[in-house]
C-alpha positions in Angstrom: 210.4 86.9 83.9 210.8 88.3 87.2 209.9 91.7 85.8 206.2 90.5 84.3 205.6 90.7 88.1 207.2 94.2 90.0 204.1 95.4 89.9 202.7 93.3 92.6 205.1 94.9 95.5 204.3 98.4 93.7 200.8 97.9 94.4 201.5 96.5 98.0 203.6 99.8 98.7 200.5 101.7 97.5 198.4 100.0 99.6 200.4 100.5 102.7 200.8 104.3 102.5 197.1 104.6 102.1 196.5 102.7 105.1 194.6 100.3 103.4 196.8 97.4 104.5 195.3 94.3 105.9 196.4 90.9 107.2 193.9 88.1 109.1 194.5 87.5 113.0 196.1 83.8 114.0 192.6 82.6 116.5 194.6 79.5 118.3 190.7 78.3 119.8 187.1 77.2 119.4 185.1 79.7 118.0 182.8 81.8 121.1 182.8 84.9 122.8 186.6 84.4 124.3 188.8 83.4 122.0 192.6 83.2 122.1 194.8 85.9 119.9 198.6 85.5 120.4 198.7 83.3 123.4 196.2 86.0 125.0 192.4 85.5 125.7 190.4 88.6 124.1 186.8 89.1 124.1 185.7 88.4 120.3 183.4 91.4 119.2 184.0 91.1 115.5 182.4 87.4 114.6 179.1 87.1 112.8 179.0 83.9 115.0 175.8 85.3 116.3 174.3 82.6 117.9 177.1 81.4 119.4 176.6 77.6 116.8 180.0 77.8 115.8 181.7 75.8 118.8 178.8 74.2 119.9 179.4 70.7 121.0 175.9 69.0 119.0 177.3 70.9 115.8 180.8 69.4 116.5 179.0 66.0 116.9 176.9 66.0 114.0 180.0 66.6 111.6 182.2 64.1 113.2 179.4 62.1 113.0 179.1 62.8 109.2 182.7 62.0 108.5 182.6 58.6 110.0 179.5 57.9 107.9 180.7 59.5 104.8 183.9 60.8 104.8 185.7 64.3 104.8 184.8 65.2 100.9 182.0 65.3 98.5 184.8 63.9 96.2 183.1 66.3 92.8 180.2 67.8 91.3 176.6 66.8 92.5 175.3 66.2 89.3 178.5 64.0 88.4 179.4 62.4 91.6 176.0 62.7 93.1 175.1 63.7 96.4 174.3 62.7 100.2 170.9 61.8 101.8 172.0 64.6 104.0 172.3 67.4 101.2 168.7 66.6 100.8 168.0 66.7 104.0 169.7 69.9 104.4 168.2 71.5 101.6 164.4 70.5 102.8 165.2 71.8 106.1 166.3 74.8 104.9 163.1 75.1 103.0 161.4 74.6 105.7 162.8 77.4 107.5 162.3 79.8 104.6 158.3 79.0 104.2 159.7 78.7 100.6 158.8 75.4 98.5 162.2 74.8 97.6 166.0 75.5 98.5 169.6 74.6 96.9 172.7 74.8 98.7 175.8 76.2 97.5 179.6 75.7 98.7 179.4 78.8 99.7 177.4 82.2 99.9 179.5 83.8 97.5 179.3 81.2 95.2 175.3 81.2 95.7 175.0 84.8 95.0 177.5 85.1 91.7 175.5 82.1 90.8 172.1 82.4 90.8 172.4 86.3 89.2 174.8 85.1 86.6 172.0 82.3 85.8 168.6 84.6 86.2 170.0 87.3 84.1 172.2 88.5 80.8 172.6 90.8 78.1 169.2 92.0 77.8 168.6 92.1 81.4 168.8 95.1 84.1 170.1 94.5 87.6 169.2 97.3 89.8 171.4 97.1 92.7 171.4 98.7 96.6 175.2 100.7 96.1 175.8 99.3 99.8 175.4 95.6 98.7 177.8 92.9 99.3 180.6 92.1 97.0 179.1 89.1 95.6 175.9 90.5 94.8 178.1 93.6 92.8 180.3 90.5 90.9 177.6 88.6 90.3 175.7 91.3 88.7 178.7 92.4 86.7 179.3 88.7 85.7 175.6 88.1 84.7 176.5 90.8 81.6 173.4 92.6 82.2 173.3 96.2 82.5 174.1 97.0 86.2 172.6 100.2 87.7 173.2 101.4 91.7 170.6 103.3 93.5 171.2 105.3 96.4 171.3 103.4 99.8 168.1 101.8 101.0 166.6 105.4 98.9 163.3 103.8 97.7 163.2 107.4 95.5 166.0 106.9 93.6 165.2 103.3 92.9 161.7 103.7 91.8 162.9 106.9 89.4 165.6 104.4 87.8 162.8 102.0 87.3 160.3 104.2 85.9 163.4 105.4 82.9 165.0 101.8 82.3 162.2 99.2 83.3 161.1 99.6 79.6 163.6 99.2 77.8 164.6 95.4 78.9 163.7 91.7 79.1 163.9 91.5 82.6 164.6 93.2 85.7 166.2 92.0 88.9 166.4 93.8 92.2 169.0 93.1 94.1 169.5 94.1 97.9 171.3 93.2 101.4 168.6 92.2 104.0 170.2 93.3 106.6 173.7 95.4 105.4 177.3 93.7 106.8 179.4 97.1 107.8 176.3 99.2 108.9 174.1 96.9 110.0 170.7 98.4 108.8 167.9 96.9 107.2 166.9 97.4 103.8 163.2 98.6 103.1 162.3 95.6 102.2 158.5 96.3 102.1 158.6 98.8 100.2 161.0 97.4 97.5 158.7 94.5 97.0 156.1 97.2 96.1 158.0 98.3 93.3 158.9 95.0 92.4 155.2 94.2 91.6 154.4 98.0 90.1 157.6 97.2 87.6 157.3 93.7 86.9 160.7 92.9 88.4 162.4 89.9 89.9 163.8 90.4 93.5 166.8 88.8 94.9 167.2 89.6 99.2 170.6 88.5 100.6 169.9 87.0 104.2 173.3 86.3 105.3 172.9 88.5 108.3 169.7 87.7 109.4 169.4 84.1 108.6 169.4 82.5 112.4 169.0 86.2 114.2 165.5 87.3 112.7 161.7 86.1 112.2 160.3 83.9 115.1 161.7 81.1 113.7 164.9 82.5 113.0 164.0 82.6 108.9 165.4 86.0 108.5 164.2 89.8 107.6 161.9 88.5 104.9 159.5 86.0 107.2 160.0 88.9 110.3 157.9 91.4 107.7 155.5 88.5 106.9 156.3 89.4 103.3 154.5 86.8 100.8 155.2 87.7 97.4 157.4 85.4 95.1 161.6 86.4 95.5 164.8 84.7 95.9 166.3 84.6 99.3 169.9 83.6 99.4 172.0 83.3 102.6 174.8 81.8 104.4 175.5 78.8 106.7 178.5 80.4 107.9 177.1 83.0 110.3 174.0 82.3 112.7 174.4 78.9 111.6 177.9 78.2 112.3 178.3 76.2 109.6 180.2 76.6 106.0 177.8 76.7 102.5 175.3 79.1 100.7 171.7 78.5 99.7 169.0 79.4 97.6 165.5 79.0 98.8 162.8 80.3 96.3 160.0 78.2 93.9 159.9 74.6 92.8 160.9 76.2 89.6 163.4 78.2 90.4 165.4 76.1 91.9 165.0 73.1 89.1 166.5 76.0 87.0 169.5 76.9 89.3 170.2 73.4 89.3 170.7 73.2 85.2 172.2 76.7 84.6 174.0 78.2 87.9 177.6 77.3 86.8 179.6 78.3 90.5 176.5 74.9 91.6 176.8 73.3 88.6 180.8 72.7 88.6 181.9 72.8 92.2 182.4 70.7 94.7 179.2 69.5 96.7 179.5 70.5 100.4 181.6 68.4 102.8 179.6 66.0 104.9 180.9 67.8 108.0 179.6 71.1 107.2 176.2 69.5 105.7 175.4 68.0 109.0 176.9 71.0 110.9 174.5 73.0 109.4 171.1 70.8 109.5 172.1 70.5 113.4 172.2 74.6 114.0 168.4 75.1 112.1 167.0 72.4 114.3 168.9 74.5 117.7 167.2 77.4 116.1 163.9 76.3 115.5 163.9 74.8 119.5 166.1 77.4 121.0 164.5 81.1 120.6 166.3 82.0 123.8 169.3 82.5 121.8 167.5 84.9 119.7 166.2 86.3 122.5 169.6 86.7 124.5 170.7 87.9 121.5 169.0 91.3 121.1 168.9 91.5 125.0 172.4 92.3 124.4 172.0 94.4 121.8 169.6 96.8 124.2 172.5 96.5 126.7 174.9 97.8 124.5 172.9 100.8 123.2 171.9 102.0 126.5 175.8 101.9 127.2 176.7 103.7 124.4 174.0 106.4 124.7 174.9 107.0 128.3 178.9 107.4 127.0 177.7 109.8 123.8 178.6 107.3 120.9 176.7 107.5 118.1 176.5 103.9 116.1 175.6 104.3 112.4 172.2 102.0 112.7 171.1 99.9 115.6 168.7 97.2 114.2 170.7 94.2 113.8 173.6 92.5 116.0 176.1 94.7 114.0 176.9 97.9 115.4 179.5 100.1 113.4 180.7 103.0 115.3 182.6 105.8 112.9 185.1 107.6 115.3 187.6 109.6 112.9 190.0 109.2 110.2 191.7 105.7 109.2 194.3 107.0 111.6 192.0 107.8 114.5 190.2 104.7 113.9 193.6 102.0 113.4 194.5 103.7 116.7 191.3 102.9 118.8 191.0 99.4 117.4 194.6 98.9 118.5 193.9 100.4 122.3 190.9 98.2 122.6 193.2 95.4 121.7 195.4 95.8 124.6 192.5 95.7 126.9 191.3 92.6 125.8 188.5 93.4 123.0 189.0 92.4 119.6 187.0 94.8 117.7 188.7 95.9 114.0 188.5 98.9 112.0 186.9 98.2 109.2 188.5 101.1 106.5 188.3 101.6 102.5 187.8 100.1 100.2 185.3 97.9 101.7 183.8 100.9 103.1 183.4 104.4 102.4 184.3 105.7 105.6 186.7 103.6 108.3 184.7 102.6 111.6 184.6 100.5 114.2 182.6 97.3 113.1 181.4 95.7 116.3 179.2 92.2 116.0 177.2 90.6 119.4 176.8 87.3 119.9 174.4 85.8 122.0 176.4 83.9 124.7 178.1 87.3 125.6 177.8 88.4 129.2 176.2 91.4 130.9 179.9 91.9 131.8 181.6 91.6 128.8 179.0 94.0 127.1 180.1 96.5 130.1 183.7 96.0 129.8 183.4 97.1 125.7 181.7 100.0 126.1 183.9 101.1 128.8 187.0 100.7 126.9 185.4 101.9 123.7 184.4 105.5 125.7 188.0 106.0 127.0 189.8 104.8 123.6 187.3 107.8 122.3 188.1 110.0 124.9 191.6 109.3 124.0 191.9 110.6 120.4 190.0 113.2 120.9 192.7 116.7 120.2 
């Protein structure tokens, strides 16, 4: 029997010479901007904690508060088990934030993306899809069994030529893009794509993981900062801005009466925990009072572009708390992640496969200081320096 699995340490030697290796860091402390690695404190640059949420104290309140009323678990299914007052509650706050008339939550993003494609879409569907887009929009398209096509990257061309040769020839359509894209961290045209949308007849689904909590006035995301009023889907996460655990849907009445009889990754998993329900309800309602965490937070986001402009490093895109910086091979790159770990800055290199080309992937959060925005871009211009030949 032991043979049936050799492979496995064969395809983990494989991995290793190609550099591709990867293990998670032990964090031994609340989530922030100073976290402790290894017994160490390091400045966290590589959480999409962008608000800061995460280890605030009213979030930490409202999920033990949650627990005592309700318990730790969901215990099964929603439709089986049923749910809490506070899934509602979540799910109409959530709406709220979205302008939308409607939202469901998931147990996680993931499972709201792979869910609500799989469900929209099938055989004699199309799913025209950004090539940058998350990994659970790409699964979820492939699990849907429609016919998945990739345009170019935010190339509106490309995307309105495959639409003017396939469109016709299925049932449906769905578009399906990142709002704002997780390793480069620029923003899809989404304008523009809703254009084509209406020219082709075509449903669009935006990912908002990224900019749920960060853009809008309201903190609503990419898709209320562009005022755009058309009918979509907007899915998005809990676990970023909101500091929080979960996945939602926010769309139509209808469409989410639908996901709720024929998304199968809602339909049979595990409601979300009490803790992260409340968690979650408690960071929209910071959000919606708090803009000056929004406003801190691209504050520092100028502050770090004027320091890297004044040390000549280029960053792939600008428009969004995520900064990815590409600074050489994997080699080069391993190298200068590792140097800015001994000074203190945990900022990763992100390599392939979940990117074409290894960088470093650096995330802001709002409660970082003028200093520790200094200190990074300091270290990051003599690590540079460094591997230069």
């Amino acid at each position: 029997m032991a043979e049936a699995y050799a492979w496995i340490e064969q395809s983990l030697n494989t991995i290793r010479r190609a550099n591709w290796y990867r293990s998670p860091q032990l964090i031994a402390s609340k989530a922030g901007a100073e976290v402790i690695i290894n017994d160490r404190s390091v400045l966290m640059f590589a959480s999409n904690n962008y608000l800061g949420l995460a280890g605030d104290q009213r979030l930490i309140d409202a999920a033990i508060a949650a627990c005592q009323a309700y318990g730790t678990g969901a215990t099964g299914s929603r439709l089986v088990s049923g749910h809490l007052p506070l899934h509602q509650e979540l799910e109409q706050t959530i709406a709220n934030l979205k302008q939308t008339e409607a939202a469901l939550v998931f147990s996680s993003g993931y499972l709201a993306n792979i869910g609500t494609i799989a469900a929209l879409v099938g055989k004699r569907d199309l799913i025209l899809g950004d090539v940058y887009n998350h990994s659970c929009l790409k699964n979820g398209a492939i699990l849907s069994g429609a016919t998945v096509l990739d345009y170019g990257h935010s190339d509106l061309a490309d995307l309105g030529n495959k639409l003017a040769q396939q469109r016709s020839q299925f049932r449906r359509c769905l578009i399906t893009t990142d709002s704002v894209f997780s390793m480069d961290g620029d923003l899809a045209p989404l304008t523009e794509i809703m254009a084509l949308a209406e020219k082709y007849d075509c449903m669009v689904l935006v990912d908002e993981a990224h900019a749920t909590g960060v853009f809008g006035d309201r903190g609503a995301g990419l898709v209320n900062a562009l005022g755009i009023k058309q009918p979509l889907i907007q899915v998005g996460t809990l676990s970023k801005a909101l500091g929080s655990l979960g996945g939602y849907v926010a769309g139509s009445a209808q469409l989410i009466d639908f996901l709720r009889n024929r998304a199968a990754s809602w339909i049979y998993t595990t409601g979300l925990s009490p803790a992260d329900t409340a968690a979650a309800i408690a960071a929209i309602k910071i959000i919606n009072t708090e803009p000056e965490r929004r406003h801190q937070l691209w504050q520092n986001l100028e502050l770090l572009k004027k320091q890297l402009a004044q040390a000549n490093i280029i960053a792939i895109a600008t428009e969004s708390p995520i900064v990815a910086i590409e600074v050489g091979d994997i080699a080069t790159t391993l190298a200068i992640a590792a140097q800015l770990k001994e000074k203190g800055l945990f900022a990763p290199a992100i390599r392939p496969p979940t990117v074409p080309t290894p960088r470093i992937r650096l995330t802001l959060i709002a409660t970082h200081t003028e200093a520790q925005i200094n200190h990074l871009a300091g270290c990051l211009k003599q690590a540079v320096e460094k591997t230069k030949p």
